[in-house]
Backbone as XML, in Angstrom:
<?xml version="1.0"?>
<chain id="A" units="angstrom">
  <residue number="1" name="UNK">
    <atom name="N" x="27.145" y="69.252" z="10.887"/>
    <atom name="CA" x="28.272" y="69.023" z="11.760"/>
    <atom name="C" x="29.192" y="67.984" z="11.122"/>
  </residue>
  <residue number="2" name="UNK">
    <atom name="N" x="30.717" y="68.473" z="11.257"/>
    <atom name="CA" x="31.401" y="67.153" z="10.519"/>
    <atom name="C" x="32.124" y="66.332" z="11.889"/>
  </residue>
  <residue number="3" name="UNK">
    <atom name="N" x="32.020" y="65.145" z="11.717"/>
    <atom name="CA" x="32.408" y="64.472" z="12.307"/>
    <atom name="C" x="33.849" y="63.369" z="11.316"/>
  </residue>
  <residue number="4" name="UNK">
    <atom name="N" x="34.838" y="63.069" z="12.162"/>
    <atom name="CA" x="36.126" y="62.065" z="12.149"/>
    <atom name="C" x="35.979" y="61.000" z="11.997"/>
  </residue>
  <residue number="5" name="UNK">
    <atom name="N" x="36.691" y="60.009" z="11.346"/>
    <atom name="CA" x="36.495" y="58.928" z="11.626"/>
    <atom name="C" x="37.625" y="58.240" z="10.910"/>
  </residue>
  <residue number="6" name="UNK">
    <atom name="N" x="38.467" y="57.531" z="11.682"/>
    <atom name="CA" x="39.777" y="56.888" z="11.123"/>
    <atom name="C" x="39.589" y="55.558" z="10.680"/>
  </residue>
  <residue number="7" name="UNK">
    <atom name="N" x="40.355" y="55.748" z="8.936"/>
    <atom name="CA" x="39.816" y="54.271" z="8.800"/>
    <atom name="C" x="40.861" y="54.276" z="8.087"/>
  </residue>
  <residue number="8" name="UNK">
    <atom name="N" x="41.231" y="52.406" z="7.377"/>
    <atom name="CA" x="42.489" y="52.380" z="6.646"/>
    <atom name="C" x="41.276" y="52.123" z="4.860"/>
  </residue>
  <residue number="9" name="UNK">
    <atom name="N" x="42.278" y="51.850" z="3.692"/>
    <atom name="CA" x="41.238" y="51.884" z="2.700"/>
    <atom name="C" x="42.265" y="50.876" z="1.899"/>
  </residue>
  <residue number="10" name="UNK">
    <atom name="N" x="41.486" y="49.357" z="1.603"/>
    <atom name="CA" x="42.428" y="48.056" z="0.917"/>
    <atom name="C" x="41.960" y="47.648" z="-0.052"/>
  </residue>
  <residue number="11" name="UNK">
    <atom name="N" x="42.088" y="47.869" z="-0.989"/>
    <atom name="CA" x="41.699" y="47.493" z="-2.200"/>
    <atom name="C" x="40.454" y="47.893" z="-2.923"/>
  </residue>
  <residue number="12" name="UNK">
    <atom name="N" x="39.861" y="49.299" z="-2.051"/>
    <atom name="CA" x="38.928" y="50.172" z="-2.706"/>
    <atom name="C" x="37.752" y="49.994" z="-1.243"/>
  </residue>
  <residue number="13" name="UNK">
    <atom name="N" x="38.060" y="48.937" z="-0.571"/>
    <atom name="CA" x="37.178" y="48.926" z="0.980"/>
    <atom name="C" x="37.458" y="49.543" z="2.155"/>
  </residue>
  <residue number="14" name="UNK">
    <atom name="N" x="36.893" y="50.381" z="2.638"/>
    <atom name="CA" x="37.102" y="51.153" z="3.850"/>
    <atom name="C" x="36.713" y="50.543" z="5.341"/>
  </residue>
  <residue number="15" name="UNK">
    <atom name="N" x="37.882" y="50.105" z="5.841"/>
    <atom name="CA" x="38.022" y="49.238" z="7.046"/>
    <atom name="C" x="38.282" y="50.490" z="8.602"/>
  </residue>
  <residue number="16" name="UNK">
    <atom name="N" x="37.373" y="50.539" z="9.015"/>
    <atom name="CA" x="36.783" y="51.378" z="10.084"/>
    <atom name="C" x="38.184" y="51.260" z="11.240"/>
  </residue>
  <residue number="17" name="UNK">
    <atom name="N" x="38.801" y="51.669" z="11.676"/>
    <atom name="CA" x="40.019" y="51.507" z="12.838"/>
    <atom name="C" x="39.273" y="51.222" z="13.799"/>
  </residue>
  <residue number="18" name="UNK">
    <atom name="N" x="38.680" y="52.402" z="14.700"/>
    <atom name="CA" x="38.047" y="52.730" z="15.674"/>
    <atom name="C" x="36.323" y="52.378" z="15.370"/>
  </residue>
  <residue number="19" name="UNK">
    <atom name="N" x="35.839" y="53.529" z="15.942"/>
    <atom name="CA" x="34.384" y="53.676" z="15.993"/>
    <atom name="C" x="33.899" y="53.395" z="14.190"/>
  </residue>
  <residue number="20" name="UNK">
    <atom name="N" x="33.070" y="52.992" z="14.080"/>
    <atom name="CA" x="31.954" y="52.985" z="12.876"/>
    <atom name="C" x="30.822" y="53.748" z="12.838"/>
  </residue>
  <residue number="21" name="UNK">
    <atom name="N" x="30.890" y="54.590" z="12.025"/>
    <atom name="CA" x="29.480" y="55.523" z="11.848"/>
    <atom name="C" x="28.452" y="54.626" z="11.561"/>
  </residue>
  <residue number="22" name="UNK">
    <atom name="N" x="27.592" y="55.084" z="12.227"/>
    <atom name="CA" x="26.337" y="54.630" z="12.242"/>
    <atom name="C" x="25.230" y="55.565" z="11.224"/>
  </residue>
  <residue number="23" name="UNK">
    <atom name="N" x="25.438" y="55.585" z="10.269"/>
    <atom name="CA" x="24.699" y="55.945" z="9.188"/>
    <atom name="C" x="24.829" y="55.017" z="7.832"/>
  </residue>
  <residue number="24" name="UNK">
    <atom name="N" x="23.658" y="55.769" z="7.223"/>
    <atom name="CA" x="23.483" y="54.522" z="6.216"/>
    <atom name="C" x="23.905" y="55.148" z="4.615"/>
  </residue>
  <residue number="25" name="UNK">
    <atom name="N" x="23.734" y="56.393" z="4.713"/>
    <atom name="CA" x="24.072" y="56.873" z="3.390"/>
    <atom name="C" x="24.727" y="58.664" z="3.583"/>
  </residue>
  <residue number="26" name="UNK">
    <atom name="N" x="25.750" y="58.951" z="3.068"/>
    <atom name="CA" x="26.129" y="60.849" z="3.692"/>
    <atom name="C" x="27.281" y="60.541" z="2.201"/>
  </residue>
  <residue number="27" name="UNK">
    <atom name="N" x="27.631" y="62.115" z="2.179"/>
    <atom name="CA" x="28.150" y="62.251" z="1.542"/>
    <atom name="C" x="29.504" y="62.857" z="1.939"/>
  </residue>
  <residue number="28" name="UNK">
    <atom name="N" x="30.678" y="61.894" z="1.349"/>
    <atom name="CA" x="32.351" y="62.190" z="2.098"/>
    <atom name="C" x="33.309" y="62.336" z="1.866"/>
  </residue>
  <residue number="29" name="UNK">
    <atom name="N" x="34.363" y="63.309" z="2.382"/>
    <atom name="CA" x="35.030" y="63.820" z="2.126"/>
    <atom name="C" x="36.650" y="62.966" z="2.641"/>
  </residue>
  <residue number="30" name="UNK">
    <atom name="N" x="36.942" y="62.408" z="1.466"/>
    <atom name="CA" x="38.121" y="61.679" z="1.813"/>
    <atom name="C" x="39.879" y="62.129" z="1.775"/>
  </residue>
  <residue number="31" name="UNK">
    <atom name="N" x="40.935" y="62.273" z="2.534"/>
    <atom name="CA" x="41.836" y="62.569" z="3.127"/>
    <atom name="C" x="42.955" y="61.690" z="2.885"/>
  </residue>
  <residue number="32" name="UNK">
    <atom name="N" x="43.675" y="61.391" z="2.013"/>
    <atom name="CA" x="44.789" y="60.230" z="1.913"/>
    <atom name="C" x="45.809" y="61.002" z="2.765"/>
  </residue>
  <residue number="33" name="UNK">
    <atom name="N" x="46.288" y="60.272" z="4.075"/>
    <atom name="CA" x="47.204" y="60.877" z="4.523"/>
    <atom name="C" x="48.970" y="60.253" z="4.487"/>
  </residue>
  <residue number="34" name="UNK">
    <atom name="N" x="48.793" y="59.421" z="4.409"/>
    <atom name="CA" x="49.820" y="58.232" z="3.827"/>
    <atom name="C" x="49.504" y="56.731" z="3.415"/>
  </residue>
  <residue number="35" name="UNK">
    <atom name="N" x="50.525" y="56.100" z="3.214"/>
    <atom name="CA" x="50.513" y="54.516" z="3.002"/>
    <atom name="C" x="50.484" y="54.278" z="4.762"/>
  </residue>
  <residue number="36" name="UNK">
    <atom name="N" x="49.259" y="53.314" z="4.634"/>
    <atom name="CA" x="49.322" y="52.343" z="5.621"/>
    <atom name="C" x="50.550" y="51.519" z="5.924"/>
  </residue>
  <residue number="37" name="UNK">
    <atom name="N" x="51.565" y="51.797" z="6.789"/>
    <atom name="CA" x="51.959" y="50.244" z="7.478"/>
    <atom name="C" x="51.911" y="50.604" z="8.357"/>
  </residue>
  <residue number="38" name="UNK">
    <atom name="N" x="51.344" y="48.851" z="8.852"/>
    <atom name="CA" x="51.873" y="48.633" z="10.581"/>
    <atom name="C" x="52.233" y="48.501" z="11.584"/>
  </residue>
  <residue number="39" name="UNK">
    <atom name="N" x="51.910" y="48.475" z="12.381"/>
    <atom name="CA" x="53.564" y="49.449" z="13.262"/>
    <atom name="C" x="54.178" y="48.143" z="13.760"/>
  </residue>
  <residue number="40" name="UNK">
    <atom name="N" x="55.494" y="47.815" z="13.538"/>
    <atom name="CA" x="56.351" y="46.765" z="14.121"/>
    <atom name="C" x="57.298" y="47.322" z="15.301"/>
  </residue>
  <residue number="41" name="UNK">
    <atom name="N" x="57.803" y="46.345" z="16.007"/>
    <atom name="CA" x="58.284" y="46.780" z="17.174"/>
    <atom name="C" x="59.641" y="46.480" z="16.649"/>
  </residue>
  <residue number="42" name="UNK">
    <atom name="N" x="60.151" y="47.426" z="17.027"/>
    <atom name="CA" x="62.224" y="47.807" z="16.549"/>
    <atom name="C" x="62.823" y="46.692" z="17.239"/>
  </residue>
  <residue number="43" name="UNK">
    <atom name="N" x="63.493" y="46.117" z="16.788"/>
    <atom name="CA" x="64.379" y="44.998" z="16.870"/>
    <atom name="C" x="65.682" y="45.586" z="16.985"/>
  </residue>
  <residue number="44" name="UNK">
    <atom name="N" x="66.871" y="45.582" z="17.690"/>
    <atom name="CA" x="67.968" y="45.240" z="17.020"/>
    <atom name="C" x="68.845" y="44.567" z="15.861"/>
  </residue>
  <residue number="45" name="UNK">
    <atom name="N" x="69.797" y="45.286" z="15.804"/>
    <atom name="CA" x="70.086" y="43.644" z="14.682"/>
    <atom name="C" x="70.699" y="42.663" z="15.483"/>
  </residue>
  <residue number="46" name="UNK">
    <atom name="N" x="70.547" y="41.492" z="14.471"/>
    <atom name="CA" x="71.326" y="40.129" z="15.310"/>
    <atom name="C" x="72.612" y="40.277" z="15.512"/>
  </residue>
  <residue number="47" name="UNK">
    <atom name="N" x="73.379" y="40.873" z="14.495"/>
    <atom name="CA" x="74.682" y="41.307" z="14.717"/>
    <atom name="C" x="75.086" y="42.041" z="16.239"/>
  </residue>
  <residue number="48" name="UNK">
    <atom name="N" x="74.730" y="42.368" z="16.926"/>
    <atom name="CA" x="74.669" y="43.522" z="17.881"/>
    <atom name="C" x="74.667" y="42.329" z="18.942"/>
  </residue>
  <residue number="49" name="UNK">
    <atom name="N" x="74.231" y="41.334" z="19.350"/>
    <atom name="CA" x="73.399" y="40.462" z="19.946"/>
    <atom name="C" x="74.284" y="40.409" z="21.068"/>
  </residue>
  <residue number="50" name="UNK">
    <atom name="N" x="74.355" y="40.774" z="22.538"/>
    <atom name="CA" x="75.260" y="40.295" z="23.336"/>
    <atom name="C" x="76.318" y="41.523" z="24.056"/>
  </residue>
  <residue number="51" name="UNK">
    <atom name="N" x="76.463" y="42.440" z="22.815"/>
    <atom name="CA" x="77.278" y="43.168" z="22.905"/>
    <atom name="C" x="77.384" y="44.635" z="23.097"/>
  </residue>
  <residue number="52" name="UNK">
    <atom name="N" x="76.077" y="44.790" z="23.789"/>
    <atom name="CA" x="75.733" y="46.305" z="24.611"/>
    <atom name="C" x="75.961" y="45.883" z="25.905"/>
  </residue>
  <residue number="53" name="UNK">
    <atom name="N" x="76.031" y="47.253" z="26.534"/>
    <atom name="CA" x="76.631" y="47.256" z="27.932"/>
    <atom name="C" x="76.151" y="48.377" z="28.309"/>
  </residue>
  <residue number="54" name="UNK">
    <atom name="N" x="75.034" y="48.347" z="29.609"/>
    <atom name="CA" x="74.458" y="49.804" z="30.368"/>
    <atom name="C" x="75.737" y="50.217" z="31.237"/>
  </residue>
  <residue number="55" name="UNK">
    <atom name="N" x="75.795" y="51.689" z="30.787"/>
    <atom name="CA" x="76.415" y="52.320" z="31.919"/>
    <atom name="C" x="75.885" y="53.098" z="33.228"/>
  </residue>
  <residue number="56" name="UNK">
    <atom name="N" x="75.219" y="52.710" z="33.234"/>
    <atom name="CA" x="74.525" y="53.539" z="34.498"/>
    <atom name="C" x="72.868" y="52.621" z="34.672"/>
  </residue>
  <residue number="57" name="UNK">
    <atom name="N" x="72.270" y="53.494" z="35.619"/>
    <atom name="CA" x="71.174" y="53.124" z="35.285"/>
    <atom name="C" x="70.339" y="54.078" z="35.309"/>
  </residue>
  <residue number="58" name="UNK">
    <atom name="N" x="69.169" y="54.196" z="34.276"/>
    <atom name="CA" x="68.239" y="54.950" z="33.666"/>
    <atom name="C" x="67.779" y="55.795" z="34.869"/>
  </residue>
  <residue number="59" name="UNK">
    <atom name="N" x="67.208" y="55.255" z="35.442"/>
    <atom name="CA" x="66.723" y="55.424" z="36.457"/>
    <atom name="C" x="67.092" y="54.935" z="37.825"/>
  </residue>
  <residue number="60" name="UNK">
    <atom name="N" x="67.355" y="55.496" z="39.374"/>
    <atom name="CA" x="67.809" y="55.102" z="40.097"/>
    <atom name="C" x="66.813" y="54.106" z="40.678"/>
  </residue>
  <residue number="61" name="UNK">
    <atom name="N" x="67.480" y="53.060" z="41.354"/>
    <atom name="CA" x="66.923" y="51.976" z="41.563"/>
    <atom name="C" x="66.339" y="52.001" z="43.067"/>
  </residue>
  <residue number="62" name="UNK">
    <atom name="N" x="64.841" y="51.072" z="42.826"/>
    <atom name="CA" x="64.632" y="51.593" z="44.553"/>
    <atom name="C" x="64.943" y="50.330" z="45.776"/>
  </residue>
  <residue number="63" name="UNK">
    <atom name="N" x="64.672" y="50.891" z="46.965"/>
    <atom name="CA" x="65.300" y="50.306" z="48.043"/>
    <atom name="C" x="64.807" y="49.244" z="48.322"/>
  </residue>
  <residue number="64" name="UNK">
    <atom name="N" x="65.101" y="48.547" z="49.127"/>
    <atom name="CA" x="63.776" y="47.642" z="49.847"/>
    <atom name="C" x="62.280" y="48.059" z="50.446"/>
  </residue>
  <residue number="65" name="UNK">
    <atom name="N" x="63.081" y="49.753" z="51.015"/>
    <atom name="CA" x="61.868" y="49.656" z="51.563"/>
    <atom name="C" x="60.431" y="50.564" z="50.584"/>
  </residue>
  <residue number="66" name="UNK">
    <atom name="N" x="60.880" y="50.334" z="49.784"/>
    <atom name="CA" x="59.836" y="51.167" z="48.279"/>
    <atom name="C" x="60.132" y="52.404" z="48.043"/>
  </residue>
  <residue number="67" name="UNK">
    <atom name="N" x="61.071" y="53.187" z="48.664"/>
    <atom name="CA" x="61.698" y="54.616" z="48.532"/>
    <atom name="C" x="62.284" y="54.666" z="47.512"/>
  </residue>
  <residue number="68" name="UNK">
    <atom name="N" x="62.712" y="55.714" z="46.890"/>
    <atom name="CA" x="63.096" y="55.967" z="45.435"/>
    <atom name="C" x="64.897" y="56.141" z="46.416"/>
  </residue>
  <residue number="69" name="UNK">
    <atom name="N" x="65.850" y="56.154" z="45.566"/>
    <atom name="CA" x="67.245" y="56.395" z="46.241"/>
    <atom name="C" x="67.081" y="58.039" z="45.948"/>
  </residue>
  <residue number="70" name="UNK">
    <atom name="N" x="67.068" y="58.865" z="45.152"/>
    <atom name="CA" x="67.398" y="59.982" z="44.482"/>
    <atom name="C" x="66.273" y="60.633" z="45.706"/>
  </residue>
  <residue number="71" name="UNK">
    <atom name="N" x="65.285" y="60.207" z="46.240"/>
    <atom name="CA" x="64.930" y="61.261" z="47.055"/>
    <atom name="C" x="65.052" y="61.166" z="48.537"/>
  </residue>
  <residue number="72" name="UNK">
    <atom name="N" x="66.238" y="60.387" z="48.876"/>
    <atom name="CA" x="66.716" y="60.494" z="50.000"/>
    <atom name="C" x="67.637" y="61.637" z="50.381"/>
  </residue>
</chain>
């Protein structure tokens, strides 16, 4: 049975993501699927800073009394 297992690989060492197999010796079949990077969260630029403006809103906003507006 083959079993998955996501891992990243740094300088010839295989660093387990998730779960770790619990075996001690098998023989494996390795998959380069890209370069590792890590995921950063999107920034704007600083240039931009101030100078957006919502036109609407995404989503309609709810009431006081916890009702959605759109399903009145």
């Amino acid at each position: 049975m083959l079993r998955t297992y996501e891992a990243t690989l740094n300088h010839g060492q295989v660093q387990w993501l998730y779960e770790q197999p619990n075996i001690e010796s098998a023989r494996i079949i390795v998959t380069i699927m890209e370069e590792f990077k890590p995921r950063t969260k999107r920034q704007p630029p600083v240039s931009i800073a101030g100078k957006a403006k919502t036109l609407g809103d995404i989503i309609s906003p709810m009431t006081d009394d916890g009702e959605w507006e759109c399903l009145k």
